[in-house]
Residue frames relative to the residue before (quaternion, step in Angstrom):
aa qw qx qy qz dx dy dz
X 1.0000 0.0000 0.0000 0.0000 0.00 0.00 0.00
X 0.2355 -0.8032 0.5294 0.1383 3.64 0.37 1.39
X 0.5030 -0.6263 0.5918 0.0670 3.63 -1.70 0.93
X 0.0418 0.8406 -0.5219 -0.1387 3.59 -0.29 0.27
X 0.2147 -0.7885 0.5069 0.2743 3.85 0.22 0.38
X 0.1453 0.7509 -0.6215 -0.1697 3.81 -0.36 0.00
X 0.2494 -0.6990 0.6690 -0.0398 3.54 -1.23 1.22
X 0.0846 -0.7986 0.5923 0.0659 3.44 -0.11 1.89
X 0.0689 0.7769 -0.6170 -0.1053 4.01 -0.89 0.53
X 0.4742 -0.6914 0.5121 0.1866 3.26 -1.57 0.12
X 0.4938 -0.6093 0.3628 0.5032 3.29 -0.29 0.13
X 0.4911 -0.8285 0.1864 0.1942 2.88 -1.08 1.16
X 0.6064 0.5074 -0.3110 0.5274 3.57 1.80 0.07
X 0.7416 0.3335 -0.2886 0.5055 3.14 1.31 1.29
X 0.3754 0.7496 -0.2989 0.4558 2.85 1.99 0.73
X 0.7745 0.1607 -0.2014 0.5778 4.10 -0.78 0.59
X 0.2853 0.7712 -0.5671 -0.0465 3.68 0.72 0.34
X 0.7914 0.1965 -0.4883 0.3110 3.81 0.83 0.39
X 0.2274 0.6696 -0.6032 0.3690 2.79 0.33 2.05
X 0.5074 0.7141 -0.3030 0.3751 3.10 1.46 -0.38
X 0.5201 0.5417 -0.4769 0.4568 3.98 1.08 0.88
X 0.8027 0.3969 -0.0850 0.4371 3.16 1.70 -0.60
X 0.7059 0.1602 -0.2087 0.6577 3.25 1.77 -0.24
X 0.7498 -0.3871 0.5027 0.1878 2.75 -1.82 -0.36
X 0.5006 -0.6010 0.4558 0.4247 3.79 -0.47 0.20
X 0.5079 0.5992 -0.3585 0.5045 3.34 1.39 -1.54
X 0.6442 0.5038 -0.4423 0.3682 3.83 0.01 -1.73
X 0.6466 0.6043 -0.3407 0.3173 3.34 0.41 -2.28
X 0.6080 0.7232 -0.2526 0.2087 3.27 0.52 -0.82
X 0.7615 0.3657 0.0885 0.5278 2.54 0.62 -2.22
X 0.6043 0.3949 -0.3768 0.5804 3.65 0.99 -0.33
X 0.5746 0.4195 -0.4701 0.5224 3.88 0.35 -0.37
X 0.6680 0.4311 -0.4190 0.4385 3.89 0.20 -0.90
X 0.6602 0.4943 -0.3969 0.4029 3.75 0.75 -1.35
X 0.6801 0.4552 -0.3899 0.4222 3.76 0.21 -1.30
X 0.7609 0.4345 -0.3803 0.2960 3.78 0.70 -0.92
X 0.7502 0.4427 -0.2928 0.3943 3.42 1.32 0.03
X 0.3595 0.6143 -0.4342 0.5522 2.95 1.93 1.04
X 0.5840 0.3678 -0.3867 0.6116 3.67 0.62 -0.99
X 0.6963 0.3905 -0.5313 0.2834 4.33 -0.37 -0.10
X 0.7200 0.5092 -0.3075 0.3573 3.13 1.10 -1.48
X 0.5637 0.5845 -0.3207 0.4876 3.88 1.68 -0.29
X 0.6003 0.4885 -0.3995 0.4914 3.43 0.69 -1.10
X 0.7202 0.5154 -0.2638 0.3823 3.80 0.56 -1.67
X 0.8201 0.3211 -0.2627 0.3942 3.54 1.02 0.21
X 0.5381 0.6663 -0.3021 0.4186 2.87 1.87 0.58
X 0.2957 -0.8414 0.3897 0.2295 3.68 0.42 1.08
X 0.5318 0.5114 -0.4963 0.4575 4.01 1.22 0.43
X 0.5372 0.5767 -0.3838 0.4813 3.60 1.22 -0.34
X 0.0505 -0.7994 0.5924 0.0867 3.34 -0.71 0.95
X 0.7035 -0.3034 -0.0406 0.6414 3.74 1.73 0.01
X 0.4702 -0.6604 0.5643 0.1557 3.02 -1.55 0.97
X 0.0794 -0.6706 0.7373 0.0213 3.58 -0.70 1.07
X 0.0259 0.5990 -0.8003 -0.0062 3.83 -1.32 1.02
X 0.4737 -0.6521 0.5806 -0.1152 2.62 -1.59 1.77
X 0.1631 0.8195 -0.5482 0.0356 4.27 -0.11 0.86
X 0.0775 0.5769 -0.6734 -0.4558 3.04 -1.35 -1.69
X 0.4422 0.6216 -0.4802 0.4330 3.59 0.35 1.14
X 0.5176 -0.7233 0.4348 0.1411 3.04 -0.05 1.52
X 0.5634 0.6092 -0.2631 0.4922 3.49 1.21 -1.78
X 0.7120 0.3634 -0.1555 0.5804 3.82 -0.11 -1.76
X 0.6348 0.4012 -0.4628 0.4711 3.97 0.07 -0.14
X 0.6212 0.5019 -0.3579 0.4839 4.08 0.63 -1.45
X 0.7066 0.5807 -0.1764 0.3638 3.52 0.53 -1.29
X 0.8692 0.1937 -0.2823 0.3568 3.46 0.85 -0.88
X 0.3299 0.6918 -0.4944 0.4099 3.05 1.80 0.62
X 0.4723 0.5673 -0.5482 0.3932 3.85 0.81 -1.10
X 0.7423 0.4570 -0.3672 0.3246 3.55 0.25 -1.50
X 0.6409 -0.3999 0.5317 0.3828 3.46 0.24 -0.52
X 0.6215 0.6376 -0.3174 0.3261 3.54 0.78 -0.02
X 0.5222 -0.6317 0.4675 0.3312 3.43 -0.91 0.72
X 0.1693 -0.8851 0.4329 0.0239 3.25 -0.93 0.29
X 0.1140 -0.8440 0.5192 -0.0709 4.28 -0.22 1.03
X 0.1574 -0.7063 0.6514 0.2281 3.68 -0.40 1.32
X 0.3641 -0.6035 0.6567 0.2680 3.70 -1.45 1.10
X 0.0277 0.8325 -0.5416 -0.1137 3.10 -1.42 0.90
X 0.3073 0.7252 -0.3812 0.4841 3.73 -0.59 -0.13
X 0.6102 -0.4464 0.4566 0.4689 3.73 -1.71 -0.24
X 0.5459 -0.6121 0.4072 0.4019 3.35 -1.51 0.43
X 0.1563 -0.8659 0.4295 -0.2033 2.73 -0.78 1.19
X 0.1437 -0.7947 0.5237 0.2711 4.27 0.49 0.38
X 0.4425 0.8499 -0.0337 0.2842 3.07 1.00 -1.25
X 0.7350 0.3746 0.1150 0.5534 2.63 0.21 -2.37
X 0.6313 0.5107 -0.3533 0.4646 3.52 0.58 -1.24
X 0.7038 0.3367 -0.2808 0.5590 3.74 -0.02 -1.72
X 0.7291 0.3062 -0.4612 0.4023 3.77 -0.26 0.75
X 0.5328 0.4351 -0.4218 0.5907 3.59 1.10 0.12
X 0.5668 0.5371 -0.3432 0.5221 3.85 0.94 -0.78
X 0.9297 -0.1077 -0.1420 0.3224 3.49 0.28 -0.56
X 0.0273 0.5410 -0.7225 0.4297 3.23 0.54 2.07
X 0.7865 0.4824 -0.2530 0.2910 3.32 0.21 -1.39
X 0.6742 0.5233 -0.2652 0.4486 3.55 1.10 -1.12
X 0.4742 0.7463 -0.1947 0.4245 3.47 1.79 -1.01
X 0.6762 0.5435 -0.0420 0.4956 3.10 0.79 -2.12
X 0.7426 0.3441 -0.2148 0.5329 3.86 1.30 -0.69
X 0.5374 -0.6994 0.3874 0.2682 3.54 1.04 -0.06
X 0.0377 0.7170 -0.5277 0.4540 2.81 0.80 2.70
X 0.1062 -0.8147 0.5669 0.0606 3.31 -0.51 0.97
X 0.7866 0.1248 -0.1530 0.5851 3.42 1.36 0.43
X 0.0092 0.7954 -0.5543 -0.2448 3.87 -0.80 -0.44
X 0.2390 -0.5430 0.7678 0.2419 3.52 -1.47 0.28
X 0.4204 -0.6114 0.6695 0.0337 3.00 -1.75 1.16
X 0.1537 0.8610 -0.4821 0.0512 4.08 -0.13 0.41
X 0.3210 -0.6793 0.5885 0.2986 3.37 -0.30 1.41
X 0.2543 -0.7031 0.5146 0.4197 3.73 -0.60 -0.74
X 0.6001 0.5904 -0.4298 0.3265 4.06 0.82 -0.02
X 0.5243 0.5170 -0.5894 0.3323 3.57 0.83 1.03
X 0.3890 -0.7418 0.5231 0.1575 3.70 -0.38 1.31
X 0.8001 0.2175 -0.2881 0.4790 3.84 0.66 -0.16
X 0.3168 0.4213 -0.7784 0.3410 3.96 0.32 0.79
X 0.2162 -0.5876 0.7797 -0.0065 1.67 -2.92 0.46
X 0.6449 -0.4925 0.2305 0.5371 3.30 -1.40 0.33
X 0.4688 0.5708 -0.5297 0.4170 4.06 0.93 -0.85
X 0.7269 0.5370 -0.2511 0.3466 3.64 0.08 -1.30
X 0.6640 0.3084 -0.2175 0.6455 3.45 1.22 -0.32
X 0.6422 0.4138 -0.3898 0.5142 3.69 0.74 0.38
X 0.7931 0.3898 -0.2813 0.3742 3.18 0.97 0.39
X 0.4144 0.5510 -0.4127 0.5953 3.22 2.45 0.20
X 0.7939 0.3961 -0.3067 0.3447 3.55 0.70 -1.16
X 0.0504 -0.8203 0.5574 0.1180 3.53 1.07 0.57
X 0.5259 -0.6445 0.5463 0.0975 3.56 -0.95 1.45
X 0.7533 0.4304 -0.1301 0.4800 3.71 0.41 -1.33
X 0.7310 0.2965 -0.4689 0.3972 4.03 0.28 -0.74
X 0.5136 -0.5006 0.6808 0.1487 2.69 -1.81 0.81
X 0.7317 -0.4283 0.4137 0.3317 3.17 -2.20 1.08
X 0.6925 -0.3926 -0.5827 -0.1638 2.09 -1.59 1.48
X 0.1221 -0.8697 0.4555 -0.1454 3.37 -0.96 0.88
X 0.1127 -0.8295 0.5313 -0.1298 2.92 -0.36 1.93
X 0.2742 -0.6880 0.6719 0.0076 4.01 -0.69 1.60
X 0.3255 0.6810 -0.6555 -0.0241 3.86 -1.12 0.43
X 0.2281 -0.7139 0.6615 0.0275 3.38 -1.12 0.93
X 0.2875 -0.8069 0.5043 0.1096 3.26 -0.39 1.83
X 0.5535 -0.4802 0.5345 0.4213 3.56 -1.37 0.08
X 0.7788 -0.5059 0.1474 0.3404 3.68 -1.54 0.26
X 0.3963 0.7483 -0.0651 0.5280 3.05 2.27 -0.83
X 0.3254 0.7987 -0.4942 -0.1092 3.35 1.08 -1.42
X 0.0899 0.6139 -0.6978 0.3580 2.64 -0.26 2.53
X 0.7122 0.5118 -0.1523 0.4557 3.39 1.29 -1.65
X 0.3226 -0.6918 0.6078 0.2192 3.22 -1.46 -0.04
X 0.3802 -0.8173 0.4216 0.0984 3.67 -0.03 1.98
X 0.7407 0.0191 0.2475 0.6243 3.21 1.01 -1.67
X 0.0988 -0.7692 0.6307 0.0268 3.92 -0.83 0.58
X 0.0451 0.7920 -0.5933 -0.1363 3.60 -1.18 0.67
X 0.1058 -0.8004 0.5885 -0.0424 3.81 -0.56 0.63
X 0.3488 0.6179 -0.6842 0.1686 3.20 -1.41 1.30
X 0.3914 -0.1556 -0.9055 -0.0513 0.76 -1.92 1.45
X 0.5017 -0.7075 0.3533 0.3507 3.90 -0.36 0.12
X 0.5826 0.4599 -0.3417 0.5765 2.91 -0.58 1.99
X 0.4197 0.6056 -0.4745 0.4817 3.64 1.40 -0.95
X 0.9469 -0.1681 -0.1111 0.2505 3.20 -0.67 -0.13
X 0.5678 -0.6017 0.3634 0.4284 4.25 -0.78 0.10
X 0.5027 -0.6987 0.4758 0.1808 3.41 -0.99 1.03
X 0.2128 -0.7811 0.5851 -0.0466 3.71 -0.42 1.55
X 0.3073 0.7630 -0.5410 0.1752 3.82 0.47 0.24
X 0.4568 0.5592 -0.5053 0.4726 3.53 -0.90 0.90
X 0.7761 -0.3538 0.2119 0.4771 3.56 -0.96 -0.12
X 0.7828 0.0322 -0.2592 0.5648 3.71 -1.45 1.62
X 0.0134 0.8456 -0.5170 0.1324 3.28 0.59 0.37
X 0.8064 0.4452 -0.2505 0.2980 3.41 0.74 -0.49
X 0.4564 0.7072 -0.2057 0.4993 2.69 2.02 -1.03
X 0.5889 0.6314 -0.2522 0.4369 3.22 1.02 -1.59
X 0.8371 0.3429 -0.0992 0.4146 3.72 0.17 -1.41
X 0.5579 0.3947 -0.4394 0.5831 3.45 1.20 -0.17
X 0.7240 0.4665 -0.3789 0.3386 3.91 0.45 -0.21
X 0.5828 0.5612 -0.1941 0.5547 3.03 1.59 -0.48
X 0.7262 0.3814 -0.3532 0.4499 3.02 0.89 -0.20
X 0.3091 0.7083 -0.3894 0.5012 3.52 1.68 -0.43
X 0.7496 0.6328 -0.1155 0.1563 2.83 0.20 -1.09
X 0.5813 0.5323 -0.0333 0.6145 2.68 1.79 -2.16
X 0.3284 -0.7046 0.5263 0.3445 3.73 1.09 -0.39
X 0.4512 0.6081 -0.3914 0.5230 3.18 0.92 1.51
X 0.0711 -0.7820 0.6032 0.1395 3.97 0.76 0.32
X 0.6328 -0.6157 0.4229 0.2040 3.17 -1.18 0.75
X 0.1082 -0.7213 0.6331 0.2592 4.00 -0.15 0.25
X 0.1124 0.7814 -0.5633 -0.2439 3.86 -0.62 0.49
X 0.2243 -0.6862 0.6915 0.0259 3.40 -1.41 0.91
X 0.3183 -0.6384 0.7007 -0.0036 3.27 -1.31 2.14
X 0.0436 0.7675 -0.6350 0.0762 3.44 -0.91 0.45
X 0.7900 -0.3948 0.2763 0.3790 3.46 -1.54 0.65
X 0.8324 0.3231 0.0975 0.4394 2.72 0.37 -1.99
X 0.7045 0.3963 -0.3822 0.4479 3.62 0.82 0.14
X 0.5219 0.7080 -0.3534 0.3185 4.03 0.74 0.42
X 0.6641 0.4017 -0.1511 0.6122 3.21 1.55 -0.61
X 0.0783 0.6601 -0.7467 0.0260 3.35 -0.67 1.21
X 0.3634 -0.6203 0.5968 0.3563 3.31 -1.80 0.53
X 0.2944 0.7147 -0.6216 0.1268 3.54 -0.23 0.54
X 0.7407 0.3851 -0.0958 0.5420 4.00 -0.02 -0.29
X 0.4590 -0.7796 0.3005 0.3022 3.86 -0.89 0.61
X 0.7063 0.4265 -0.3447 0.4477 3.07 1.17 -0.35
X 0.3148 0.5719 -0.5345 0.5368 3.56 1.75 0.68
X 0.6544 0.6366 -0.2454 0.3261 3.61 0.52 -0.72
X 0.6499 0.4316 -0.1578 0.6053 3.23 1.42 -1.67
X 0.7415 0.4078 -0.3854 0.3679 3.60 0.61 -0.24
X 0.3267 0.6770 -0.4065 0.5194 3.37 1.92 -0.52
X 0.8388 0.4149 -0.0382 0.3505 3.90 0.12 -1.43
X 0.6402 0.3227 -0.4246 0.5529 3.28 1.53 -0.15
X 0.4493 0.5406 -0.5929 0.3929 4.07 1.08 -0.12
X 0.6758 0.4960 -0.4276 0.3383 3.57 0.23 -0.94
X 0.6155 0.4722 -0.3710 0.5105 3.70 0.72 -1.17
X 0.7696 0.2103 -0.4061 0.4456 3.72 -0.13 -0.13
X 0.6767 0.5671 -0.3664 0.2938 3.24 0.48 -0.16
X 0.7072 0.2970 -0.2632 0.5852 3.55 1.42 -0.43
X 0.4674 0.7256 -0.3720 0.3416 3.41 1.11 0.63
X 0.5683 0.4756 -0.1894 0.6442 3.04 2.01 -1.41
């Protein structure tokens, strides 16, 4: 029962814009580029992942996640999150996914465990995994099988959104907290809290 990861990004010199009290475009950058080659080098060691398709229109984040070994889908159309993770998985579908994991890529501490436990090998169709954000308003991480059951609702309450939707699908949502899926960097004081783990952490 093959895994598809899809890994939606933005381009990356227009990425975290309300991060933009605290960094730099330059920073934005490089932290969008850093977080996105964390979510490969995790997915790429996670043995439920049978391929990672990242989904852009950034030529840069496309060039880049090929280096990894990833698969790769220019998003077209208006921007769109949405829109995108449904062009992402027609396509993963269309190759012979029997599920998909949605992955934002700005959570700086998943891991492969953390992704062995969204991509849950064993449940059977249908079967919907969300891992809210710390808030659990957002949507951290999303599993779905078969792919398609249900429409993607990212954007604000997200979570609420996909557990109802999934109700819906006659699929009840399983949700799974995890280490590594609670901390997006999206918001500054997501940022300051991003920056004080590090300070204790290279201190000890």
């Amino acid at each position: 029962m093959p895994t598809w990861a899809i890994v939606p990004v933005k381009p990356f010199l227009h990425s975290k814009s309300r991060l933009a009290g605290v960094l730099s475009p330059q920073e934005r950058a490089r932290l969008s580029r850093q977080f996105l080659g964390h979510a490969l080098d995790v997915l790429a060691q996670a043995s439920a992942i049978a391929q990672t398709l990242v989904i852009s229109r950034d030529p840069e984040a496309l060039a880049f996640a090929r280096q990894r070994q990833a698969r790769t889908a220019t998003e077209s159309g208006v921007p769109d999150l949405n829109r995108a993770l449904r062009q992402a998985t027609q396509a993963a579908l269309s190759l012979g996914a029997d599920a998909v994991l949605i992955l934002p890529t700005d959570l700086p501490f998943i891991s492969p465990d953390d992704i062995r436990q969204l991509a849950d090998e064993r449940a059977a169709a249908p079967t919907v995994i969300i891992a809210p954000d710390r808030r659990e308003r957002g949507t951290n991480a999303l599993f779905v099988r078969p792919p398609g059951l249900l429409e993607y609702a990212f954007g604000p309450d997200s979570f609420h959104k996909h557990s109802e939707l999934a109700a819906r699908a006659g699929a009840p949502a399983r949700i799974c907290r995890l280490p590594g899926t609670g901390l997006d960097i999206d918001l500054a004081e997501d940022w300051e809290l991003y920056q004080t783990y590090i300070r204790q952490h290279v201190s000890t």
